[in-house]
C-alpha positions, 0 to 999 in steps of 0.5 A, spaced: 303 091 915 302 096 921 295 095 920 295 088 919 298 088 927 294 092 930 288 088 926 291 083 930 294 085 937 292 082 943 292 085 949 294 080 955 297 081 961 302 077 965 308 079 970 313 076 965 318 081 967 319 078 975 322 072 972 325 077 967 329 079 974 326 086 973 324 086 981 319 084 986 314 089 985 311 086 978 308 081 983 302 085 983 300 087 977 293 085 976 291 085 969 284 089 968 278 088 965 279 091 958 284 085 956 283 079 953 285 072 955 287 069 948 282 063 946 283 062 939 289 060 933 288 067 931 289 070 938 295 066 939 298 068 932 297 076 935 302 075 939 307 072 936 305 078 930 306 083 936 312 086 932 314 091 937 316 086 942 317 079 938 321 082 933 325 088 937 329 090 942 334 083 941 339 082 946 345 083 943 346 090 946 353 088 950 355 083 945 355 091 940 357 094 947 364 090 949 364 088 941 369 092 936 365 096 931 364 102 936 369 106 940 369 111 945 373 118 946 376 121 952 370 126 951 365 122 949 366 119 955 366 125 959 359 126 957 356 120 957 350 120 963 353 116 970 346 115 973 345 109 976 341 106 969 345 108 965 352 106 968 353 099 966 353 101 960 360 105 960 362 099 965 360 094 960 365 098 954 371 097 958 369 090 960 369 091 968 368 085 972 362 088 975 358 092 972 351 093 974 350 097 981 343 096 982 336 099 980 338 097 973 331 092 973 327 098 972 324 096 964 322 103 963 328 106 964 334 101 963 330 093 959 337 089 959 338 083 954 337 078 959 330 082 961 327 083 954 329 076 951 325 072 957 320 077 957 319 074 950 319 067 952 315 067 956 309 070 951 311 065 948 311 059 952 303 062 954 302 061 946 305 054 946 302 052 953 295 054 950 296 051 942 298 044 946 291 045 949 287 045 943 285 039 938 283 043 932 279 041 926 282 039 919 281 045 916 284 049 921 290 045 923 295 049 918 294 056 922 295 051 928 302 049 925 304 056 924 303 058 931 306 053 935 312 053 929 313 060 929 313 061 938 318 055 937 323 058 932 321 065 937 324 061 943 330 058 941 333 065 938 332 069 944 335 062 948 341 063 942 342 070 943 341 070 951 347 064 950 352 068 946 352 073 952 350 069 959 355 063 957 360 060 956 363 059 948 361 053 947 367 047 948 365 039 947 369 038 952 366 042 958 359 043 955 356 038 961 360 042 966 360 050 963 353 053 966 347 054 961 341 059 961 335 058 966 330 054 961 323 056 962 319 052 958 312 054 960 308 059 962 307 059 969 311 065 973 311 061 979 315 055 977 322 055 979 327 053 974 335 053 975 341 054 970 341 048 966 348 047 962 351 049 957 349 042 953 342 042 955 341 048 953 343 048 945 340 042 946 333 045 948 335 050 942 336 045 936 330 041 939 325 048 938 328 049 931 328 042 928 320 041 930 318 048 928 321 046 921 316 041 920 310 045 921 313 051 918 312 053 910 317 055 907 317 063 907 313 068 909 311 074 905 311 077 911 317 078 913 316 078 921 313 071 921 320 066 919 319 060 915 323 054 914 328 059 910 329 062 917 330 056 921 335 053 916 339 059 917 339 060 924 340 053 924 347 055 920 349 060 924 348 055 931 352 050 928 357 055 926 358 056 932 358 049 935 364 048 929 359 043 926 362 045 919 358 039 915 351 041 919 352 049 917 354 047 910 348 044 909 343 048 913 346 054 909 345 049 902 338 048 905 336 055 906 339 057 900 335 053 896 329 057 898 332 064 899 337 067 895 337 073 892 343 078 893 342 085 892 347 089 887 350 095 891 351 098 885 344 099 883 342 102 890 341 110 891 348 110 897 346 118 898 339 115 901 339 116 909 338 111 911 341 107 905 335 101 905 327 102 906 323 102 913 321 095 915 326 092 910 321 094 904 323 091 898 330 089 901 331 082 896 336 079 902 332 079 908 329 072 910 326 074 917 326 082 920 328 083 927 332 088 930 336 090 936 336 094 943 339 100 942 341 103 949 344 111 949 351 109 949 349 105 942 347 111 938 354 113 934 357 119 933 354 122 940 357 117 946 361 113 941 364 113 933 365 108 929 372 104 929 377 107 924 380 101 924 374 098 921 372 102 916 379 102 913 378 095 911 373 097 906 378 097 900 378 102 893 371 100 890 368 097 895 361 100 895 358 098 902 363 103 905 358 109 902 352 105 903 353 103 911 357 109 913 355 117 913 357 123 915 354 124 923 351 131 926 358 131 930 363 129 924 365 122 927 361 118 923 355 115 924 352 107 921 346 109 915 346 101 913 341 097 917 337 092 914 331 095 918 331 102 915 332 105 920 337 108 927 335 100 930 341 095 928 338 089 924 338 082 927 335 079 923 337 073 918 338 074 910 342 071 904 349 075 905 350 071 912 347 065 909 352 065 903 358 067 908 357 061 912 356 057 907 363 060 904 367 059 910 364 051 912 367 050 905 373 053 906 374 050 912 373 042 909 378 044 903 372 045 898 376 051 895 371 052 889 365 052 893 368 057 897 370 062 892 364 061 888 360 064 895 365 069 895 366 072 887 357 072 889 357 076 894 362 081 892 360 082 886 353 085 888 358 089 893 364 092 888 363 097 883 363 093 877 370 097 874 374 095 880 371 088 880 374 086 874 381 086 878 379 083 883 385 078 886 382 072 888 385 069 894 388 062 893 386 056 896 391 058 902 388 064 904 381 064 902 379 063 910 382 069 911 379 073 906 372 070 908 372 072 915 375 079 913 368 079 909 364 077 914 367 082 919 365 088 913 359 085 910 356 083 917 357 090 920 353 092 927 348 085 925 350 083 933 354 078 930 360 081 931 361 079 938 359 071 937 365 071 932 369 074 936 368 069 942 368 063 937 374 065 934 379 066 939 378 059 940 383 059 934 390 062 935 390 064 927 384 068 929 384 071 936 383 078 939 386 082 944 381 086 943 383 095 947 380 100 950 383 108 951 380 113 955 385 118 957 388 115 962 384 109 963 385 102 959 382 096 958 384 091 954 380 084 954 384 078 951 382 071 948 379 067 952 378 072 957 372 070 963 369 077 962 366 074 955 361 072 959 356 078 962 355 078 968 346 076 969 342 082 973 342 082 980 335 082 980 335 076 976 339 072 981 336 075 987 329 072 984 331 066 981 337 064 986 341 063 979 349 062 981 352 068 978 357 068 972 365 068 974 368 074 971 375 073 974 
């Protein structure tokens, strides 16, 4: 595989990271004279298949910082580094109003959700921009499908992500009116573009992955390129969001139909650290690979621990407790579970996902069968064979609970936790406040809260003259 990637890299220069809002000085990068200026379907595809910035580094970091999987003690704190590019992200944990304080555009000591996302987007509209100039022949039309397929599906995750982060949680009422992300739909760095709403900008999102889907095949062997499969669960999990039950069902039913495969806890070897192979290898529930940004305060058991809270929701029996925790260097515990193989959280796409969402759009539109044949899957490959035999299954008037508890267990440190937590204090029955302490320090942040939305770089609306988020 690794091979195969740097067969295939191209070395191409833009200032990708000005628009990104990591500073004026990358105005004056001059590309030299060693790089290639992709021509070919095959250059275009090296840049899609760059797996070290398509699929890593994935905005999620504030959504796992703010989120309520890790917590931090007094002396973690303590220790915790307070320079200026680190700083944030202790602000960030107690969800201060502001909490940036400058310098933190710097890409080579601090690259933020916002920074990286765009800087694949704009490789990706160079691709795009340069496949829509090309009118292949027949027999090259397939590779030329692929490329504009997969840098459509590219652009619109880093939109969807950069969206559960930057905006609004997405309410039909006032979708014309909350404020949407800058939607840079071509590779020219000088173009100016404004913040567009929020109905444009789900819009934008369901428009690439509705038109990547008739040029893509249905899976990849290679697990980095998404195929069908991959769009159809992305587009589950958007409309999840949306609260769009009936279009998630039935993009979850879709994506099923071509990937379904669970693994059995029970047969893994949990002692493993980490518990699953490098890349995904051989992992039969991955879909589509990618993985997220780790800033300091995310590397558990130095700076931050995992919720006990959390791990007491892992019943008796339930063999994904060993299989994602272990013991840490500083005895607080530490997550060995990634999909991705390693310390990087995976946020990629698999079936436990698909098959949840499927679950919870059934349950909600009163199909009880559906749902809690989902579920009896699912926690079949997760339960130790003795102790799923008495298993008790929830009835039809809890059964929604119960899935969404399995969500939040399943779908650990996945950087869906955030989007969930948004998404779900628009119900009652599901809200959170959620708390932080640190000594005599205390947070709290509360359904509804402007602070579920983060505040854009500085550098970003000093350049982009973007109107800042309100987050009083």
């Amino acid at each position: 595989m690794k091979n195969y990637m740097l067969k295939h890299l191209v070395l191409w220069s833009t200032v990708i990271i000005l628009l990104c809002g990591c500073g004026r000085k990358f105005l004056d990068v001059k590309p030299v004279a060693s790089q290639k200026v992709p021509e070919t379907i095959e250059d275009y595809m090296g840049i899609l298949d760059y797996i070290s910035t398509m699929n890593a580094n994935s905005s999620h970091a504030l959504g796992m910082i703010g989120g309520d999987e890790l917590i931090m003690s007094a002396e973690q704190y303590a220790s915790f580094p307070t320079n200026t590019n680190q700083i944030w992200q202790i602000n960030a944990y107690l969800w201060k109003e502001h909490i940036y304080e400058g310098g933190e555009g710097d890409p080579v000591y601090n690259p933020l959700d916002w920074n990286m996302a765009y800087e694949r987007i704009l490789k990706v509209n160079v691709v795009l921009d340069g496949i829509n100039n090309m009118n292949p022949p027949a027999e090259l039309k397939t590779g030329w499908n692929n490329v504009k397929g997969i840098a459509l599906f590219h652009r619109a995750f880093n939109y969807y992500c950069l969206a559960q982060l930057f905006c609004p949680v997405y309410r039909r009422a006032s979708e014309h009116s909350d404020l949407g992300l800058p939607l840079r739909l071509e590779g020219d760095v000088t173009a100016k573009v404004g913040r567009s709403n929020l109905a444009d900008t789900y819009h934008r999102i369901l428009t690439d992955l509705k038109d990547a889907e008739s040029l893509l095949p249905n899976t990849w062997q290679v697990k980095f390129r998404p195929g069908k499969a991959a769009v159809y669960a992305l587009l589950a999990r958007i409309y999840l969001q949306l609260e769009d039950y009936d279009l998630a069902y039935s993009y979850a039913q879709q994506c099923l139909e071509l990937e379904n495969r669970l693994e059995n806890y029970s047969e893994l070897d949990l002692s493993r650290n980490p518990t699953f192979g490098a890349y995904g290898e051989g992992n039969k529930e991955i879909i589509w690979m990618n993985s997220g940004l780790m800033p300091a305060i995310l590397f558990a058991d130095m700076f931050v621990s995992i919720d006990p809270s959390l791990l007491a929701r892992y019943g008796d029996g339930d063999l994904r407790k060993e299989a994602f925790f272990g013991e840490g260097i500083y005895g607080s515990g530490v997550f060995k579970g990634s999909y991705e193989g390693s310390t990087s959280f995976f946020t990629g796409l698999a079936t436990d996902e698909v098959y949840l969402i499927r679950a919870e759009c059934a349950a909600r539109e009163g199909n009880h069968d559906q749902a809690l044949s989902d579920l009896t899957l699912l926690l079949k490959n997760r339960i130790h064979p003795e102790k799923f035999a008495t298993y008790d299954f929830p009835s039809e008037s809890d059964i929604l609970d119960v899935i969404l508890d399995e969500r939040r267990k399943e779908l650990v440190f996945r950087g869906v936790r955030w989007e969930d937590l948004r998404r779900l204090n628009r119900e009652g029955r599901y809200s959170k406040v959620l708390e932080r302490k640190l000594g005599d320090i205390r947070a709290e942040l509360k359904p509804g809260d402007a602070r579920y939305v983060w505040p854009i770089p500085f550098e970003a609306v000093q350049i982009g003259g973007y109107p800042q988020n309100n987050r009083h």
